[in-house]
C-alpha positions in Angstrom: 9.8 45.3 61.0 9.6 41.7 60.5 8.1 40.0 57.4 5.9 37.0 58.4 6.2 34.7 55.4 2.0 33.4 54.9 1.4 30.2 53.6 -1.6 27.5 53.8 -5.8 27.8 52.4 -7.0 31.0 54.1 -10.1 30.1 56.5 -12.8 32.6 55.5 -12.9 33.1 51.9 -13.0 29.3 52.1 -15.3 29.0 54.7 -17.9 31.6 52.9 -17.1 30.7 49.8 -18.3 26.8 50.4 -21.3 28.1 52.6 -22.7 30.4 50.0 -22.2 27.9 47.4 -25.2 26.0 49.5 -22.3 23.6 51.5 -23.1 22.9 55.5 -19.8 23.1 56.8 -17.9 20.4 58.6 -14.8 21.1 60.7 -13.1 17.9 62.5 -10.9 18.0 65.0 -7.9 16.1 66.2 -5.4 17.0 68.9 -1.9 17.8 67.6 0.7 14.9 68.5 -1.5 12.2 69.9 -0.2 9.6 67.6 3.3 8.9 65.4 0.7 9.4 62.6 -1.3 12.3 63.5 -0.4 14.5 60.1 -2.0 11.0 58.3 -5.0 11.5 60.2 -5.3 14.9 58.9 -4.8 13.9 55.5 -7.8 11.6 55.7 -10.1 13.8 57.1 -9.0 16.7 54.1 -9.7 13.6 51.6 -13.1 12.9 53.1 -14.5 16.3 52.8 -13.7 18.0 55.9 -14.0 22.5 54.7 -11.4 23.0 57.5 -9.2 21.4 60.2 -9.5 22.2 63.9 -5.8 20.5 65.4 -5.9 21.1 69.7 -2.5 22.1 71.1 -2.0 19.6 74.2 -2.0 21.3 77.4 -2.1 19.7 81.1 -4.8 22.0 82.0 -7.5 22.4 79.7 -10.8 24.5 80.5 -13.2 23.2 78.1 -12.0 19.9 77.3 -14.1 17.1 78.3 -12.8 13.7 79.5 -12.0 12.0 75.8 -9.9 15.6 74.5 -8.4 15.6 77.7 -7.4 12.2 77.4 -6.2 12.6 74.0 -3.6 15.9 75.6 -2.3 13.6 77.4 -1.6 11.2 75.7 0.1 13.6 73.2 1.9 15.3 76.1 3.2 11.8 77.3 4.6 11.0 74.0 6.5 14.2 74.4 4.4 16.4 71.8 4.7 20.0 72.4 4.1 23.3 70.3 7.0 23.5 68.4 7.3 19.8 67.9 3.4 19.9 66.4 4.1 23.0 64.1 7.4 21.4 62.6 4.7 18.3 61.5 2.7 20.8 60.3 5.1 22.6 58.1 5.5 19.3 56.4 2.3 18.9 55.4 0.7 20.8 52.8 -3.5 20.5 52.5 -6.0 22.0 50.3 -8.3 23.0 53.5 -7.4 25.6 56.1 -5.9 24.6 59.1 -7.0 26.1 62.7 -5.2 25.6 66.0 -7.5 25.4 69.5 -4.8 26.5 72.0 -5.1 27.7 75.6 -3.7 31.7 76.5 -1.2 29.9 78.5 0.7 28.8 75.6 0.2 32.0 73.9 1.7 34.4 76.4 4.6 31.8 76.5 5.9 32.6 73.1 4.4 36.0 73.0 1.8 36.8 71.2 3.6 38.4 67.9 6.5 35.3 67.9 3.1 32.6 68.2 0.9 33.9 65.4 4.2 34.4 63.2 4.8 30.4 63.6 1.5 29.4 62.8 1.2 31.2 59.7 5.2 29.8 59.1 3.4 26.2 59.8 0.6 26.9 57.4 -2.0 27.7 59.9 -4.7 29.9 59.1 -6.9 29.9 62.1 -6.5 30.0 65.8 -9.3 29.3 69.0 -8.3 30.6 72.3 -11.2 29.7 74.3 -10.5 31.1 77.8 -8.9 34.3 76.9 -11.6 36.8 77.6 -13.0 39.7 75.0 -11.7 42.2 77.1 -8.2 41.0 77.1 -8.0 40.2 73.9 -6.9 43.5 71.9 -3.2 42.4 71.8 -3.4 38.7 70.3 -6.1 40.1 68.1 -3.8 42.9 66.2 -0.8 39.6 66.0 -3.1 37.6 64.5 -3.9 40.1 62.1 -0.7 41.2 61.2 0.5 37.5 60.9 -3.0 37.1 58.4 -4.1 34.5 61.0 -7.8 34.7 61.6 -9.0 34.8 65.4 -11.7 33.1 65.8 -13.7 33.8 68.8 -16.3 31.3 70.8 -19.7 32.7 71.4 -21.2 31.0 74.7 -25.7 30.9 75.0 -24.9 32.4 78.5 -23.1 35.5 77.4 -25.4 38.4 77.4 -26.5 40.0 74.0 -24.2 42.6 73.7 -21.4 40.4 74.8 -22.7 38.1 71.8 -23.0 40.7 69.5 -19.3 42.0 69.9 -18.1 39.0 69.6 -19.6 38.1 66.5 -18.4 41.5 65.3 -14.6 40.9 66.2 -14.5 37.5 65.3 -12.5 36.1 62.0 -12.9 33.2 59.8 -15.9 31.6 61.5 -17.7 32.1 64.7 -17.8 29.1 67.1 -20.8 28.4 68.7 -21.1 26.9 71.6 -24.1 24.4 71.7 -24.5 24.3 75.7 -22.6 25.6 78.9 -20.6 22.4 79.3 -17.2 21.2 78.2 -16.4 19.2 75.1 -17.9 15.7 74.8 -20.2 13.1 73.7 -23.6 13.5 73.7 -26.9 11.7 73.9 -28.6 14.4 72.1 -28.3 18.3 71.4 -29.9 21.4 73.0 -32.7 22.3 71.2 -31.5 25.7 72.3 -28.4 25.3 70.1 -30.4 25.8 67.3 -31.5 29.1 68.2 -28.8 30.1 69.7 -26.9 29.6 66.3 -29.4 31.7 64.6 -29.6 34.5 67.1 -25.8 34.7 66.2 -26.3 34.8 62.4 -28.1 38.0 63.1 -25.2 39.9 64.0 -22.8 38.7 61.2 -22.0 37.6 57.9 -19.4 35.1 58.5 -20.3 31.5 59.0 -21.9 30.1 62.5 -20.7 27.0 63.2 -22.2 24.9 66.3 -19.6 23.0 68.3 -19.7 21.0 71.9 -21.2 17.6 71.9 -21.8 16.9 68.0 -21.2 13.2 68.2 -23.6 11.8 65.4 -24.6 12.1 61.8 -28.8 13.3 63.5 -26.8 15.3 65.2 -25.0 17.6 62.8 -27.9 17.2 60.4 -30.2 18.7 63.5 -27.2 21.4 64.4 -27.3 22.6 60.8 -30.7 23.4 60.5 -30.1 27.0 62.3 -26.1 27.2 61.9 -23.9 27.1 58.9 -22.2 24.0 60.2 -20.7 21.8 62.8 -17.2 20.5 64.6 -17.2 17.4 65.4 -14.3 16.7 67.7 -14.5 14.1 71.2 -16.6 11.3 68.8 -13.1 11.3 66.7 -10.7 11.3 69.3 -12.6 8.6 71.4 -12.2 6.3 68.5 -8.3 7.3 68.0 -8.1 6.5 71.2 -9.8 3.0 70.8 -7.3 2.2 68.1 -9.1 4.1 64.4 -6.5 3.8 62.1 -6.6 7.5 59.5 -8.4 5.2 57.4 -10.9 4.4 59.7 -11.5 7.8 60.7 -11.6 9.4 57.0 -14.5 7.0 56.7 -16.0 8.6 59.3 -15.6 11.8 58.3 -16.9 11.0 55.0 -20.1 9.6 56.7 -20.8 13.0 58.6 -20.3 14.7 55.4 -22.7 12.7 53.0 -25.2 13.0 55.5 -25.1 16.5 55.8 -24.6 16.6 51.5 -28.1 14.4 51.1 -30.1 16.6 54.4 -29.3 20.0 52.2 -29.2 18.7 48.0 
Protein backbone atom coordinates (compact mmCIF):
# COMPACT_ATOMS: atom_id res chain seq x y z
CA UNK A 1 0.00 0.00 0.00
CA UNK A 2 1.50 3.26 -0.79
CA UNK A 3 1.94 6.05 1.84
CA UNK A 4 0.90 9.45 0.44
CA UNK A 5 3.24 11.88 2.28
CA UNK A 6 0.36 15.12 3.26
CA UNK A 7 1.56 18.44 3.50
CA UNK A 8 0.06 22.12 3.07
CA UNK A 9 -3.10 24.15 5.31
CA UNK A 10 -6.04 21.74 5.12
CA UNK A 11 -9.15 23.51 3.36
CA UNK A 12 -12.07 22.88 5.62
CA UNK A 13 -11.07 23.27 9.08
CA UNK A 14 -9.71 26.45 7.68
CA UNK A 15 -12.45 27.30 5.70
CA UNK A 16 -15.02 26.73 8.82
CA UNK A 17 -12.93 27.79 11.13
CA UNK A 18 -12.57 31.49 9.57
CA UNK A 19 -16.33 31.47 8.64
CA UNK A 20 -17.64 30.68 12.09
CA UNK A 21 -15.31 33.11 13.51
CA UNK A 22 -17.70 35.76 11.61
CA UNK A 23 -15.03 35.94 8.35
CA UNK A 24 -16.80 36.19 4.64
CA UNK A 25 -14.57 34.13 2.76
CA UNK A 26 -12.45 35.18 -0.21
CA UNK A 27 -10.84 32.61 -2.50
CA UNK A 28 -8.80 34.18 -5.59
CA UNK A 29 -7.85 32.50 -8.41
CA UNK A 30 -4.91 32.43 -10.75
CA UNK A 31 -4.17 29.93 -13.47
CA UNK A 32 -1.10 27.82 -12.82
CA UNK A 33 2.01 28.84 -15.13
CA UNK A 34 0.76 31.88 -16.86
CA UNK A 35 3.70 33.96 -15.93
CA UNK A 36 7.68 33.29 -14.87
CA UNK A 37 6.30 34.70 -11.56
CA UNK A 38 3.10 32.99 -10.99
CA UNK A 39 4.16 31.36 -7.32
CA UNK A 40 4.81 35.43 -6.49
CA UNK A 41 1.47 36.16 -7.46
CA UNK A 42 0.32 33.65 -5.03
CA UNK A 43 2.31 34.95 -2.34
CA UNK A 44 0.65 38.27 -2.69
CA UNK A 45 -2.67 37.22 -2.68
CA UNK A 46 -1.87 34.82 0.80
CA UNK A 47 -0.41 38.31 2.13
CA UNK A 48 -3.45 40.29 1.29
CA UNK A 49 -5.96 38.13 2.97
CA UNK A 50 -7.08 35.68 0.60
CA UNK A 51 -8.67 32.27 3.19
CA UNK A 52 -7.64 30.02 0.30
CA UNK A 53 -6.06 29.78 -3.23
CA UNK A 54 -7.97 28.55 -6.25
CA UNK A 55 -4.74 27.83 -8.99
CA UNK A 56 -6.50 26.49 -12.75
CA UNK A 57 -4.54 23.76 -14.46
CA UNK A 58 -4.18 25.06 -18.20
CA UNK A 59 -5.99 22.91 -20.57
CA UNK A 60 -6.74 23.64 -24.45
CA UNK A 61 -10.29 22.79 -23.96
CA UNK A 62 -11.86 24.21 -21.12
CA UNK A 63 -15.82 23.98 -20.42
CA UNK A 64 -16.43 26.68 -18.16
CA UNK A 65 -13.89 29.02 -18.79
CA UNK A 66 -14.80 32.30 -20.14
CA UNK A 67 -12.78 34.26 -22.65
CA UNK A 68 -10.07 36.04 -20.11
CA UNK A 69 -9.33 32.27 -18.12
CA UNK A 70 -9.24 30.83 -21.36
CA UNK A 71 -6.83 33.35 -22.49
CA UNK A 72 -4.82 33.08 -19.44
CA UNK A 73 -4.53 28.72 -20.38
CA UNK A 74 -3.11 29.57 -23.11
CA UNK A 75 -0.96 31.66 -22.50
CA UNK A 76 0.35 29.30 -19.71
CA UNK A 77 0.20 26.33 -22.28
CA UNK A 78 2.27 28.46 -24.80
CA UNK A 79 4.95 29.12 -22.30
CA UNK A 80 5.16 25.36 -22.03
CA UNK A 81 3.39 25.05 -18.43
CA UNK A 82 1.96 21.79 -17.85
CA UNK A 83 0.83 19.64 -14.74
CA UNK A 84 3.92 18.48 -13.52
CA UNK A 85 5.83 21.51 -14.35
CA UNK A 86 3.01 23.67 -12.12
CA UNK A 87 3.10 21.16 -9.07
CA UNK A 88 7.09 21.21 -9.01
CA UNK A 89 6.43 25.38 -8.45
CA UNK A 90 4.14 24.47 -6.10
CA UNK A 91 6.24 22.15 -4.02
CA UNK A 92 8.52 25.10 -3.59
CA UNK A 93 6.28 27.21 -2.14
CA UNK A 94 5.06 26.87 1.29
CA UNK A 95 1.72 29.23 2.36
CA UNK A 96 -0.18 29.67 5.37
CA UNK A 97 -3.66 29.31 3.29
CA UNK A 98 -4.81 26.11 1.53
CA UNK A 99 -4.23 25.58 -1.84
CA UNK A 100 -7.03 24.16 -4.41
CA UNK A 101 -6.47 23.09 -7.93
CA UNK A 102 -9.56 23.73 -10.79
CA UNK A 103 -8.56 20.91 -13.21
CA UNK A 104 -10.58 19.39 -16.11
CA UNK A 105 -11.34 15.15 -15.83
CA UNK A 106 -9.15 15.02 -18.85
CA UNK A 107 -6.15 15.63 -16.98
CA UNK A 108 -7.30 13.45 -14.24
CA UNK A 109 -7.86 10.21 -16.04
CA UNK A 110 -4.30 10.97 -17.65
CA UNK A 111 -2.37 10.32 -14.51
CA UNK A 112 -5.03 8.18 -12.94
CA UNK A 113 -6.87 9.10 -10.47
CA UNK A 114 -4.90 7.58 -7.36
CA UNK A 115 -1.15 8.79 -8.97
CA UNK A 116 -3.05 12.68 -9.48
CA UNK A 117 -4.48 13.16 -5.99
CA UNK A 118 -1.08 11.54 -4.51
CA UNK A 119 0.90 14.54 -6.36
CA UNK A 120 -1.19 17.22 -5.18
CA UNK A 121 -1.13 16.45 -1.73
CA UNK A 122 3.01 15.82 -2.46
CA UNK A 123 2.68 19.60 -3.99
CA UNK A 124 0.92 20.88 -0.90
CA UNK A 125 -2.51 20.94 -2.32
CA UNK A 126 -5.36 20.54 -0.28
CA UNK A 127 -8.26 21.03 -2.60
CA UNK A 128 -9.29 20.04 -6.04
CA UNK A 129 -12.41 21.34 -8.56
CA UNK A 130 -13.32 19.13 -11.38
CA UNK A 131 -16.10 20.93 -12.90
CA UNK A 132 -17.22 18.71 -15.79
CA UNK A 133 -16.86 15.34 -14.20
CA UNK A 134 -20.45 14.38 -13.49
CA UNK A 135 -21.92 13.12 -9.81
CA UNK A 136 -22.59 9.99 -11.14
CA UNK A 137 -19.03 9.32 -12.31
CA UNK A 138 -17.42 10.52 -9.68
CA UNK A 139 -17.19 7.50 -6.95
CA UNK A 140 -13.59 6.72 -8.07
CA UNK A 141 -11.77 10.23 -7.87
CA UNK A 142 -13.84 10.81 -4.82
CA UNK A 143 -12.36 7.67 -2.63
CA UNK A 144 -8.44 9.02 -4.19
CA UNK A 145 -8.98 12.19 -3.03
CA UNK A 146 -9.83 10.89 0.22
CA UNK A 147 -7.32 8.52 0.67
CA UNK A 148 -4.71 11.18 -0.58
CA UNK A 149 -6.59 13.74 2.36
CA UNK A 150 -7.41 15.96 -0.60
CA UNK A 151 -10.76 17.47 -0.32
CA UNK A 152 -13.13 17.27 -3.51
CA UNK A 153 -14.90 19.99 -3.84
CA UNK A 154 -17.94 19.76 -5.97
CA UNK A 155 -19.86 22.72 -7.99
CA UNK A 156 -23.46 23.11 -7.41
CA UNK A 157 -25.15 24.60 -10.64
CA UNK A 158 -29.05 26.81 -10.01
CA UNK A 159 -30.20 24.45 -12.91
CA UNK A 160 -29.60 21.14 -11.22
CA UNK A 161 -32.72 19.88 -9.75
CA UNK A 162 -33.06 19.69 -5.81
CA UNK A 163 -32.12 16.41 -5.16
CA UNK A 164 -29.15 16.72 -7.53
CA UNK A 165 -28.30 19.89 -5.32
CA UNK A 166 -28.83 18.23 -2.21
CA UNK A 167 -26.33 15.30 -3.00
CA UNK A 168 -24.01 17.33 -3.94
CA UNK A 169 -23.86 19.41 -1.16
CA UNK A 170 -23.76 16.13 0.92
CA UNK A 171 -20.69 14.70 -1.00
CA UNK A 172 -18.87 17.65 -1.34
CA UNK A 173 -15.43 18.50 0.83
CA UNK A 174 -13.92 21.61 1.99
CA UNK A 175 -16.35 24.14 0.50
CA UNK A 176 -19.24 23.90 -1.89
CA UNK A 177 -18.85 26.10 -5.04
CA UNK A 178 -21.71 27.80 -6.14
CA UNK A 179 -22.35 28.62 -9.22
CA UNK A 180 -23.97 32.21 -9.45
CA UNK A 181 -25.64 31.75 -13.13
CA UNK A 182 -25.65 29.11 -16.02
CA UNK A 183 -22.79 30.75 -17.90
CA UNK A 184 -19.11 30.27 -18.05
CA UNK A 185 -16.51 32.25 -16.07
CA UNK A 186 -16.21 35.99 -16.66
CA UNK A 187 -16.71 39.55 -15.99
CA UNK A 188 -19.80 40.86 -15.11
CA UNK A 189 -21.86 43.95 -15.15
CA UNK A 190 -23.84 42.85 -12.19
CA UNK A 191 -24.92 39.49 -10.36
CA UNK A 192 -28.03 37.36 -10.44
CA UNK A 193 -30.21 38.33 -7.86
CA UNK A 194 -30.86 34.64 -8.03
CA UNK A 195 -27.37 33.90 -6.81
CA UNK A 196 -28.26 35.04 -3.59
CA UNK A 197 -30.87 32.55 -3.08
CA UNK A 198 -29.57 30.06 -4.73
CA UNK A 199 -26.51 30.24 -2.20
CA UNK A 200 -28.92 30.04 0.58
CA UNK A 201 -31.04 27.21 -0.71
CA UNK A 202 -27.64 25.41 -0.58
CA UNK A 203 -26.74 26.27 2.95
CA UNK A 204 -29.84 24.32 3.88
CA UNK A 205 -28.44 21.10 2.96
CA UNK A 206 -24.93 21.47 4.61
CA UNK A 207 -22.67 22.73 7.12
CA UNK A 208 -19.67 23.43 5.17
CA UNK A 209 -19.14 26.88 3.73
CA UNK A 210 -21.17 28.07 0.39
CA UNK A 211 -19.09 30.04 -1.60
CA UNK A 212 -20.58 31.96 -4.78
CA UNK A 213 -18.32 31.89 -7.88
CA UNK A 214 -18.88 32.92 -11.75
CA UNK A 215 -18.77 36.55 -12.60
CA UNK A 216 -17.65 38.22 -9.12
CA UNK A 217 -15.69 41.03 -10.67
CA UNK A 218 -16.22 43.94 -8.07
CA UNK A 219 -15.96 44.85 -4.48
CA UNK A 220 -20.53 45.51 -4.72
CA UNK A 221 -20.24 42.53 -6.00
CA UNK A 222 -18.78 40.19 -3.42
CA UNK A 223 -20.25 42.42 -0.75
CA UNK A 224 -23.90 41.61 -2.61
CA UNK A 225 -22.78 37.75 -3.19
CA UNK A 226 -22.08 37.46 0.57
CA UNK A 227 -25.15 38.51 1.86
CA UNK A 228 -26.75 34.76 1.29
CA UNK A 229 -23.31 32.73 0.89
CA UNK A 230 -20.35 32.36 3.09
CA UNK A 231 -18.15 33.88 0.49
CA UNK A 232 -16.92 34.52 -2.92
CA UNK A 233 -14.06 33.59 -5.79
CA UNK A 234 -13.06 35.99 -7.58
CA UNK A 235 -11.17 34.75 -10.57
CA UNK A 236 -11.43 36.36 -14.55
CA UNK A 237 -11.24 40.23 -12.83
CA UNK A 238 -7.59 38.99 -11.69
CA UNK A 239 -6.50 37.28 -14.63
CA UNK A 240 -7.67 40.08 -17.07
CA UNK A 241 -5.39 42.41 -15.20
CA UNK A 242 -2.40 39.78 -15.32
CA UNK A 243 -2.97 39.71 -18.49
CA UNK A 244 -2.86 43.66 -19.00
CA UNK A 245 0.52 43.62 -17.27
CA UNK A 246 -0.51 43.63 -12.92
CA UNK A 247 2.62 43.01 -11.40
CA UNK A 248 2.00 40.46 -7.82
CA UNK A 249 2.12 43.66 -6.26
CA UNK A 250 -0.50 45.10 -8.10
CA UNK A 251 -2.72 42.41 -7.71
CA UNK A 252 -2.18 41.81 -3.82
CA UNK A 253 -3.58 45.24 -3.69
CA UNK A 254 -6.37 44.19 -5.24
CA UNK A 255 -6.97 41.46 -3.28
CA UNK A 256 -6.51 43.40 -0.26
CA UNK A 257 -9.34 45.80 -1.56
CA UNK A 258 -11.94 42.92 -2.06
CA UNK A 259 -11.11 41.82 1.38
CA UNK A 260 -11.48 45.17 3.36
CA UNK A 261 -14.59 45.63 1.73
CA UNK A 262 -16.02 42.57 2.61
CA UNK A 263 -14.08 43.07 6.51
CA UNK A 264 -16.08 46.76 6.87
CA UNK A 265 -19.76 45.20 5.04
CA UNK A 266 -19.72 42.41 8.05
CA UNK A 267 -17.66 44.16 11.40
Amino acid sequence: MTTTTVTGTAVEPRLRARRDAGRKLLVPYLTGGVSADWTDHLRAYAAAGADAVEIGLPFSEPMVDGPTVQEASERALHRGATVRGILADLREVRLDVPLIVMTYYHLVAREGHAAFCAALADAGVRGVIVPDLPLEELAGLEQAAAEAAVDLILVAAPSGTPSRQREIARRSRGFVYAVSAMVTTGERAELPASAGEFAARLKEHTDLPVLLGFGISTAEQAVAGTSAADGVVVGSALMRRLLDGATPADLGAQVAMLRDALDAAYR
